[in-house]
C-alpha positions, 0 to 999 in steps of 0.5 A: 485767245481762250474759248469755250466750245458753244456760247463763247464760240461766235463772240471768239469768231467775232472777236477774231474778225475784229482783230483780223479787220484791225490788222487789215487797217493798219497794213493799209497805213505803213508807217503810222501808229498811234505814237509815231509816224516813219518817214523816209530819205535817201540822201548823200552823206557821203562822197563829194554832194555829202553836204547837201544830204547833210544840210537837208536832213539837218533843216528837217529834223531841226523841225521834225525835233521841234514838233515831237518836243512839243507831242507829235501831230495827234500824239504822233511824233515823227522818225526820220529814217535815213540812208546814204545813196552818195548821189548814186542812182543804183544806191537810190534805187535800193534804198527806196526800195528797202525804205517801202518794203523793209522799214515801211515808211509812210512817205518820202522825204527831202531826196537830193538829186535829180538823177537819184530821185530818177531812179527812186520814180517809178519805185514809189509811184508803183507802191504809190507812196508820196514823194514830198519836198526833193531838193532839185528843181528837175522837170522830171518831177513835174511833166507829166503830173504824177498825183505822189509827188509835191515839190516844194521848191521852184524849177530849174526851169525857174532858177535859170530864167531868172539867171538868164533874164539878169546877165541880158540886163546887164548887157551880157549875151555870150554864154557858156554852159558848163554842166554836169553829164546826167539827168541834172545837167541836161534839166539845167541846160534845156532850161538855159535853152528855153530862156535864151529862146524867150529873151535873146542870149547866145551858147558859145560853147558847151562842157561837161563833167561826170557825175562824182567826179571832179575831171574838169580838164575838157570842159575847160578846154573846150569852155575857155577858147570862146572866151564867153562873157559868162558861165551858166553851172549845172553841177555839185559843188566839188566839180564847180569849185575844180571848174572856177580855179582852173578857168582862173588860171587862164586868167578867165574874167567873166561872170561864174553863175550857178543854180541852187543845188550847187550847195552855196555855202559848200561851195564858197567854202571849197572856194575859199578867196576865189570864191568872191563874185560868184552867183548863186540863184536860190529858191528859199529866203535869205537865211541870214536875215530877220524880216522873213518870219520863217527865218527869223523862227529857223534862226532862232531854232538853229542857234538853240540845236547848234544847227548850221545855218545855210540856204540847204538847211532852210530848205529842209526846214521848209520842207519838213514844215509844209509837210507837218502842216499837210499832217496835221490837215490830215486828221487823226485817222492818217493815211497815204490817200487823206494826206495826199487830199488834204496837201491839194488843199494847201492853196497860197500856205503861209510857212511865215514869208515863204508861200507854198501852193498845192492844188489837185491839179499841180504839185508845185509848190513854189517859184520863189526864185533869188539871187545871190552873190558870195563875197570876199569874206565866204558870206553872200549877198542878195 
């Protein structure tokens, strides 16, 4: 910029501290300009969960897509930037840390994994960046209330309630719990815990499995002895199909039970025909189904972008759908505080058969909790 020495020299200051005060503004909105708005996860999309990071990220961007088709929210389209942490909490740590600070996302998105979206907490809460939409139901994310974090899913608090409630109607009361060894497992144990103290039901017997690792062998050991009536699983996965087949092998005849983010459709591929009768509590709509008018919008959407069809990506799509909506409320003058304000107005928001509802005082979006069953074919029932 040229000026010259006297009259032109205040309109030079003035300017100046226009584009100084421009540029303060726009740093107090990473992630946003005029054109685009940067959203970040970290996902596994490798190693043995590679599959659940696959599916969210697909189910979010087959929306995210859909919205840019159609110009952005306020001109705005929407990048997802992605990183692998293999479903390790060291990796997830340094990928938020290099999201905020070397890609400067605007928000958080659509993590998978309790113990990875653990180690990601204290990183985004201290640079009070939002966290919207983890898939895992672990209580970490909801005691104590932290303003930065939305859940869109029910609890594992939810999903094993709902288990446990079901096997006692049908007069099933000795329980194993076979879970993995972390932050997942033991979310998912307390709350098999807690439902057996509200409604009755007995833990016969107890095993875990490493994170990552498909060494079962103890767990079988010390599971099978006590010949429970059914298992309650708290794992990925890989470990759970290792589980089922060795405990099938000792000609085990009990009922196998799963929550959620074991990756349904992952797991009845890995099964293949051992895989039939096995339940799996969800916490999205049947995907496979038309009277839901998200799902028959997702279907339709999917079939078009040759997107796999799977409880996993629907709840990206979810996601990504509640979080356009909280954008598009924000207005054009988008910032981290308006967008966090406006989702706490999202009271009772119909995505299309799915509600979502958000107040200043809880984050938790939904506790739509059902169950399904995984046929003799690989598909399910519910």
């Amino acid at each position: 910029m040229r000026c010259g020495f006297k009259r032109q020299m205040r309109l030079c200051l003035v300017a100046g501290a226009a584009l100084l005060w421009s540029a303060l503004a726009a740093g107090q909105t990473p992630g946003v300009t005029a054109s685009s708005v940067v959203l970040g996860e970290s996902a596994a999309f490798s190693g043995p969960a590679a599959q659940l990071g696959i599916q969210m990220r697909d189910g979010m961007k087959l929306y995210f897509d859909r919205v840019n088709a159609q110009g952005g929210v306020y001109g705005r389209r929407i990048a997802l930037v992605t990183r692998d942490d293999g479903y390790e909490p060291n990796r997830a740590a340094e990928n938020t840390h290099k999201l905020i600070e070397d890609d400067g996302v605007f928000a958080l998105i659509g993590y998978v994994g309790t113990p990875t979206s653990q180690a990601a907490l204290p990183i985004f809460t201290g640079a009070k960046v939002p966290f919207f939409g983890a898939f895992t139901g672990a209580e970490l994310l909801r005691e104590p209330f932290n303003r930065y974090i939305f859940n869109v899913r029910a609890s594992y608090y939810d999903e094993t309630d709902q288990i446990v409630q079901q096997l006692l109607i049908v007069g099933i009361k000795r329980f194993a719990v076979f879970y993995q060894n972390d932050a997942y497992g033991q979310a998912g144990l307390t709350g098999v815990r807690l439902a057996m103290k509200k409604r009755g039901g007995d833990i016969v017997a107890l095993g875990t499995v490493e994170r990552n690792t498909v060494d079962v062998a103890k767990a079988v050991k010390e599971i099978a002895p006590k010949h429970p009536d059914a298992i309650i699983m708290i794992s990925a996965y890989k470990s759970i199909a290792a589980f089922i087949r060795q405990m099938k092998k000792l000609d085990y005849r009990g009922q196998f039970l799963n929550v959620s983010f074991v990756g349904s459709t992952a797991l009845a591929h890995e099964l293949g025909d051992e895989g039939r009768g096995v339940v799996i509590s969800q916490v999205v709509p049947f995907p496979w189904g038309e009277a839901t008018p998200v799902i028959a919008e997702f279907n339709a959407l999917a079939a078009r972008n040759k997107v796999d069809v799977n409880f996993s990506s629907v709840e990206g799509y979810l996601v990504a759908k509640a979080f356009v909506e909280g954008l598009r409320r924000a207005g054009k003058n988008l910032t981290r505080e308006s967008l966090i304000r406006v989702l706490e107005t999202m009271s009772n928001f119909d995505l299309g058969g799915f509600d979502v509802n958000f107040t200043p005082t809880n984050h938790n979006g939904s506790s739509y909790v059902d169950l399904t069953i995984i046929t003799r074919d690989g598909n399910f029932l519910h």
